[in-house]
Backbone as JSON Lines, residues from 0, in Angstrom:
{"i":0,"aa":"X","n":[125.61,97.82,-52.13],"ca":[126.73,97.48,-51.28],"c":[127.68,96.55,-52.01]}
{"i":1,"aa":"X","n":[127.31,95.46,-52.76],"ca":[127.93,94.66,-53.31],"c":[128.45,95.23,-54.47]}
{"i":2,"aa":"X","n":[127.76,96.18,-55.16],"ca":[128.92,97.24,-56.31],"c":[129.92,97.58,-55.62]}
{"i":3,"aa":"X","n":[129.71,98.18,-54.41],"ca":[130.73,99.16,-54.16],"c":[131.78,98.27,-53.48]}
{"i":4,"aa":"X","n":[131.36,97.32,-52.75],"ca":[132.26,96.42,-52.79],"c":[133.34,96.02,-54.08]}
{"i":5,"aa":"X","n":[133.02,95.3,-54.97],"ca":[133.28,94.98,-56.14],"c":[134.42,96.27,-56.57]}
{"i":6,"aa":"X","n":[133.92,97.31,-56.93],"ca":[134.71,98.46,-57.28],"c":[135.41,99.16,-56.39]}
{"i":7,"aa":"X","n":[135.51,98.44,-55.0],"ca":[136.19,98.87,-54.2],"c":[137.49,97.52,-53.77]}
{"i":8,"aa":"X","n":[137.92,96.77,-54.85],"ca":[138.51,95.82,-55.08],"c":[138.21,94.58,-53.78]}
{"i":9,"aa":"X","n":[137.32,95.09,-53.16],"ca":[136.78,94.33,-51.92],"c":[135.73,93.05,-52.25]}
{"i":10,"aa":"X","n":[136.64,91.69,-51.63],"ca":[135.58,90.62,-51.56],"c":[133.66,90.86,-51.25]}
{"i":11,"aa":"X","n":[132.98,90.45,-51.86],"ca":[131.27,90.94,-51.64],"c":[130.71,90.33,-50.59]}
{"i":12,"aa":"X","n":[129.82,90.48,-50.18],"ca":[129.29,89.91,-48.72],"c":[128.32,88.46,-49.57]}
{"i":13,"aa":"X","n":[129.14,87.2,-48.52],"ca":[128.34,85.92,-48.5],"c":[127.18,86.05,-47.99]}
{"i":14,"aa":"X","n":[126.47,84.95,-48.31],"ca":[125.09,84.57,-48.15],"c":[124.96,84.83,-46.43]}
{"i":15,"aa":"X","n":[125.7,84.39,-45.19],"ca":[125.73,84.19,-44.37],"c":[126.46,85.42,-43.3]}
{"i":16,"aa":"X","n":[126.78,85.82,-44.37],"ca":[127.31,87.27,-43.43],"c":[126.47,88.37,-42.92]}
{"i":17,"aa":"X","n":[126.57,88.74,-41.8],"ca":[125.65,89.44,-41.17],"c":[126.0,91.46,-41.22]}
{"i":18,"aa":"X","n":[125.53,91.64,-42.46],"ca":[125.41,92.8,-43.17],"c":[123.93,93.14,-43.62]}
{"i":19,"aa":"X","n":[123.54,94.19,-42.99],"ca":[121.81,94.32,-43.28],"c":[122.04,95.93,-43.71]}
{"i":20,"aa":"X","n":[121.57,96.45,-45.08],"ca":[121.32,97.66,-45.91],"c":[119.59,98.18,-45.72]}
{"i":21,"aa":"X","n":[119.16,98.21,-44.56],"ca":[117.64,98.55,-44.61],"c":[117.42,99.97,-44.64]}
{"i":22,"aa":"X","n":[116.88,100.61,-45.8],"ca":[117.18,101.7,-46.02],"c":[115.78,102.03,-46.6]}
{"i":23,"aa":"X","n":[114.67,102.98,-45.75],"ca":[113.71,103.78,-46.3],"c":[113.91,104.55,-47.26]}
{"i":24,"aa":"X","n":[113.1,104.73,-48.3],"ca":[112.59,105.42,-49.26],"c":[112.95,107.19,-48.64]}
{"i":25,"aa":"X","n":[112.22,107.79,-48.11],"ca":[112.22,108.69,-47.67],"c":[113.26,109.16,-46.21]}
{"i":26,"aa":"X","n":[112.14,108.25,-45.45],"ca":[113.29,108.75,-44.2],"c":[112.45,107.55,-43.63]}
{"i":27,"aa":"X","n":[113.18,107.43,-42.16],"ca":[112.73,105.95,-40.91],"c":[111.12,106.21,-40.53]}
{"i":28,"aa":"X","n":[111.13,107.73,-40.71],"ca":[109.23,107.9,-40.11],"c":[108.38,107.07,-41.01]}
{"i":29,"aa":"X","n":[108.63,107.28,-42.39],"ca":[107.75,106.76,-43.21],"c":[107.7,104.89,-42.79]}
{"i":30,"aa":"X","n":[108.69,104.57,-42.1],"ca":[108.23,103.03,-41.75],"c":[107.36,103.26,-40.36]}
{"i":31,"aa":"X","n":[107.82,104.13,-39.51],"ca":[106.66,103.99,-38.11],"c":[105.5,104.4,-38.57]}
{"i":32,"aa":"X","n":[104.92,105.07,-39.4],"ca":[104.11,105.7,-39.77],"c":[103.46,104.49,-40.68]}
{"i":33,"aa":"X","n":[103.76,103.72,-41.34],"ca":[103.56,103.1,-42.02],"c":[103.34,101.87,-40.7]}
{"i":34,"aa":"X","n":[104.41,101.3,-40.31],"ca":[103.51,100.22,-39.42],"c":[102.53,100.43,-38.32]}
{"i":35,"aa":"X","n":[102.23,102.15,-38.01],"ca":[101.28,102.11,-37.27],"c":[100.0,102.59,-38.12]}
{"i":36,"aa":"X","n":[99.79,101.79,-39.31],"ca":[98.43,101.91,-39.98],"c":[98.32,103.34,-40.8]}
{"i":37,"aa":"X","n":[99.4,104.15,-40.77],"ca":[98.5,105.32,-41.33],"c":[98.85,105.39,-42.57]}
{"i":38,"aa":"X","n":[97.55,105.59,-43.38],"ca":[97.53,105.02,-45.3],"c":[97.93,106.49,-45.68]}
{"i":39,"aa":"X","n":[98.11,107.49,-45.24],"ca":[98.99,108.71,-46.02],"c":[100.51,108.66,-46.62]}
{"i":40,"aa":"X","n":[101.25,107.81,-46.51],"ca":[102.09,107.94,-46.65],"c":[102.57,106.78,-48.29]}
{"i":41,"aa":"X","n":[102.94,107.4,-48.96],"ca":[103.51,107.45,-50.27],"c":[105.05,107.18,-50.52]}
{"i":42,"aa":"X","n":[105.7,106.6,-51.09],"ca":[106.87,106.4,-51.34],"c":[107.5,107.06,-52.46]}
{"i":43,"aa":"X","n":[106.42,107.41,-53.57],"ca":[106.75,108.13,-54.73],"c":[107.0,109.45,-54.33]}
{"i":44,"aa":"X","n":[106.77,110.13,-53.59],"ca":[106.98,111.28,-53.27],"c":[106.59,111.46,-51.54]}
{"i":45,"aa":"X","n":[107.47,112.86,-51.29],"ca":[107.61,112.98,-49.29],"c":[106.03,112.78,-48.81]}
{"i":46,"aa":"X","n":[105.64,112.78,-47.84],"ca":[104.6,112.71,-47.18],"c":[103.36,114.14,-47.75]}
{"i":47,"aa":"X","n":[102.25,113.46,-48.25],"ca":[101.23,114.12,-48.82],"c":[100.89,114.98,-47.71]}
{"i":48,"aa":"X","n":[100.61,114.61,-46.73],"ca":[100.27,115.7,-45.58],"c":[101.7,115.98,-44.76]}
{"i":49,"aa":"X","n":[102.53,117.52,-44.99],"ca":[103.68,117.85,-43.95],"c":[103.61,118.05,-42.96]}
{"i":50,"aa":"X","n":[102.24,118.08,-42.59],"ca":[102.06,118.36,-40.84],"c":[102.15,116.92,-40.15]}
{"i":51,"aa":"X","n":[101.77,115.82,-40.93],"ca":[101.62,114.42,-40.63],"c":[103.31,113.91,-40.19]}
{"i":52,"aa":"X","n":[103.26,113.51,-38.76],"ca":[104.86,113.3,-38.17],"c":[104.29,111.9,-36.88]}
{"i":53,"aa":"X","n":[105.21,111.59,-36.95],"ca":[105.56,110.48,-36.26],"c":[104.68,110.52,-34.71]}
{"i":54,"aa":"X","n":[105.1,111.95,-34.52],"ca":[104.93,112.14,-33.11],"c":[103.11,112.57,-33.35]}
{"i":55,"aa":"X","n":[102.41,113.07,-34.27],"ca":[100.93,113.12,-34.46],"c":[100.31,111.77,-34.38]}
{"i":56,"aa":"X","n":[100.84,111.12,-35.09],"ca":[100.01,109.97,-35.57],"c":[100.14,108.94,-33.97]}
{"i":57,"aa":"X","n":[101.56,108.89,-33.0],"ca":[101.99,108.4,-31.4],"c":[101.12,108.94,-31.05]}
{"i":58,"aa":"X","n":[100.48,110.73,-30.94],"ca":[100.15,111.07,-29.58],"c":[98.85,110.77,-30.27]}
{"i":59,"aa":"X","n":[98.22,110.74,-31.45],"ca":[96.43,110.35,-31.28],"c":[95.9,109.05,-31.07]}
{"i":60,"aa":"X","n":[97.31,108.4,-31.28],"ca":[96.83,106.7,-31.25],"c":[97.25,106.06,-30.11]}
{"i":61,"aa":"X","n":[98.63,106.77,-29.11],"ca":[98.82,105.87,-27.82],"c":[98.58,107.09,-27.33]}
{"i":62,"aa":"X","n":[98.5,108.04,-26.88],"ca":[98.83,109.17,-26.41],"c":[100.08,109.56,-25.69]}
{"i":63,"aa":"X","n":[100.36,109.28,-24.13],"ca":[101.55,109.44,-23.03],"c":[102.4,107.94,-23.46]}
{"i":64,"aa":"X","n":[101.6,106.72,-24.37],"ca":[101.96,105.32,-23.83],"c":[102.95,105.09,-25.02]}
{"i":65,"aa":"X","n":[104.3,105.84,-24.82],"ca":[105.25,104.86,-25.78],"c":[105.64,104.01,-26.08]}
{"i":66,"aa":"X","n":[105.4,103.03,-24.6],"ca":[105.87,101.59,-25.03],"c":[104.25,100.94,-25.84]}
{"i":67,"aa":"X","n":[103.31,101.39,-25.62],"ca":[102.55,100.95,-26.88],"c":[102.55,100.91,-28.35]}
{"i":68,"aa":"X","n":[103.17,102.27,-28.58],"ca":[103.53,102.11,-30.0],"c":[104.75,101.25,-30.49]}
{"i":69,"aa":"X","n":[105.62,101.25,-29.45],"ca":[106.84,100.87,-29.96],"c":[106.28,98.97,-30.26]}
{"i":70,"aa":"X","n":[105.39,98.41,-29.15],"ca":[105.38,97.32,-29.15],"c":[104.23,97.16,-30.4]}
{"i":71,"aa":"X","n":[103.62,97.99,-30.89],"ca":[102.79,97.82,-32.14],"c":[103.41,98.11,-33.36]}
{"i":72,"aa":"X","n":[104.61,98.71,-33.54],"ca":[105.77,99.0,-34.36],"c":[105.95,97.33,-34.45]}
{"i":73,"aa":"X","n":[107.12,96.93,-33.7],"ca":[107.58,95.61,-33.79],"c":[106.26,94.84,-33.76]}
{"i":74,"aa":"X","n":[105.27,94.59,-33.67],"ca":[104.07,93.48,-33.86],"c":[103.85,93.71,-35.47]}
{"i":75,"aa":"X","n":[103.94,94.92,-35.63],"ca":[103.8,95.13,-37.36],"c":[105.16,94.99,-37.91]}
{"i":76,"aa":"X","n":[106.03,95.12,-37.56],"ca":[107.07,94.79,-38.33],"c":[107.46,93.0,-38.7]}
{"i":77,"aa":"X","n":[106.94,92.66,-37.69],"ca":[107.12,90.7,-37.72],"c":[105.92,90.04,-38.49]}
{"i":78,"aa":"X","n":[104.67,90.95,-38.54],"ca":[103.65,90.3,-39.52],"c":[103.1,91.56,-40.69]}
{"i":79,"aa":"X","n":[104.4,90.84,-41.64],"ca":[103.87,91.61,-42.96],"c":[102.72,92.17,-43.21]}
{"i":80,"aa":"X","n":[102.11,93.57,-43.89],"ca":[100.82,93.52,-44.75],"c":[100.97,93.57,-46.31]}
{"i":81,"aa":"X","n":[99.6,92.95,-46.97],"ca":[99.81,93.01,-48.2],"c":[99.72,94.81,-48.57]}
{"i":82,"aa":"X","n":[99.86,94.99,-49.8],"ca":[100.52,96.39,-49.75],"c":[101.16,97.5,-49.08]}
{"i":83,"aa":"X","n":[102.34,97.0,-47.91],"ca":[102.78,97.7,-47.5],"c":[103.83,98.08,-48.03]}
{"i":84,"aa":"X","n":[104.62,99.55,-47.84],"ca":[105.91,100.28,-48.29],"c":[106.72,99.44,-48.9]}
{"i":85,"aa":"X","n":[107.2,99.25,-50.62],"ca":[108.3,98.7,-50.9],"c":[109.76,98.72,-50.09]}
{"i":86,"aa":"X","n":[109.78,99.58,-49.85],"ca":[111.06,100.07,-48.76],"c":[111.1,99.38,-47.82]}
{"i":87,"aa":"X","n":[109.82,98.99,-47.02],"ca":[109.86,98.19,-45.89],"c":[110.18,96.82,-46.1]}
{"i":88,"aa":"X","n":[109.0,95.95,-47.31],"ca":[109.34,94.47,-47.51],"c":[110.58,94.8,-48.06]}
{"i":89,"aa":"X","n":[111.79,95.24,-48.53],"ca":[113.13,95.09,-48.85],"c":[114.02,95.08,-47.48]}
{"i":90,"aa":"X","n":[113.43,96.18,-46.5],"ca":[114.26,96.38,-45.62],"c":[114.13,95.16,-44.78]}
{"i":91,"aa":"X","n":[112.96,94.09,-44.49],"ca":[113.04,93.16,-44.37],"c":[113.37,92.04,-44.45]}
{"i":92,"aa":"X","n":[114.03,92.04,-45.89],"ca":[114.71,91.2,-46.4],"c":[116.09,91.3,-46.02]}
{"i":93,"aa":"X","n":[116.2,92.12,-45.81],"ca":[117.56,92.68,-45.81],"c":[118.24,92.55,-44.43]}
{"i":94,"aa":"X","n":[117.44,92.6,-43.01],"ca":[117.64,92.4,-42.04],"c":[117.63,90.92,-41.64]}
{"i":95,"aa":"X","n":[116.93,89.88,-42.7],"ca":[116.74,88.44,-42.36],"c":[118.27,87.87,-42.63]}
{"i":96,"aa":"X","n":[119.33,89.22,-43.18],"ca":[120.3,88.74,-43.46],"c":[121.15,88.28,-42.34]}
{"i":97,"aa":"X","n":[120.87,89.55,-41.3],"ca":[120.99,89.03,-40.14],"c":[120.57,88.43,-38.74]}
{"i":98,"aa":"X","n":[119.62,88.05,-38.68],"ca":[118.23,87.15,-38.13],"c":[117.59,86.79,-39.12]}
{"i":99,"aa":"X","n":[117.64,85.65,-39.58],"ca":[116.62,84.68,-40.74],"c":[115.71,84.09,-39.5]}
């Protein structure tokens, strides 16, 4: 963002400006998928298993209960794990730009 800024003769975003670039590797599943525990998923390349989707991994683990996942999404998104998705600890960073 700040290249294209730059080469877009445009002032770059301050420390304090509320501009967040959180941007998965693959696509947004690979973060739900990823904060709801499931170790298939790879960043070097698309998802090892293609049948493996967002909505498999919701219906075996909450089943009907969406607001369960969603609230285990955000419980994993506020407490880091060690080796989780590079994509994610960046996209984290990146959002503290706007909530530190």
């Amino acid at each position: 963002m700040d290249e294209a800024l730059k080469e877009a003769g445009k002032r770059v975003r301050s420390k304090g400006e509320p501009i967040a670039l959180p941007v998965p590797t693959w696509s947004i599943e690979n973060w739900l998928l990823s904060l709801l525990e499931e170790s298939e998923i790879d960043e070097e390349r698309q998802s090892k298993a293609p049948n493996l989707t967002w909505k498999h991994i919701f219906e075996h683990k909450y089943g009907d209960d969406e607001g369960a996942a969603i609230k285990a999404v955000a419980n994993a998104w506020i407490s880091p794990q060690p080796g989780e998705l590079p994509s994610l600890t960046d996209g984290r960073e990146e959002v503290e730009r706007i909530w530190p």
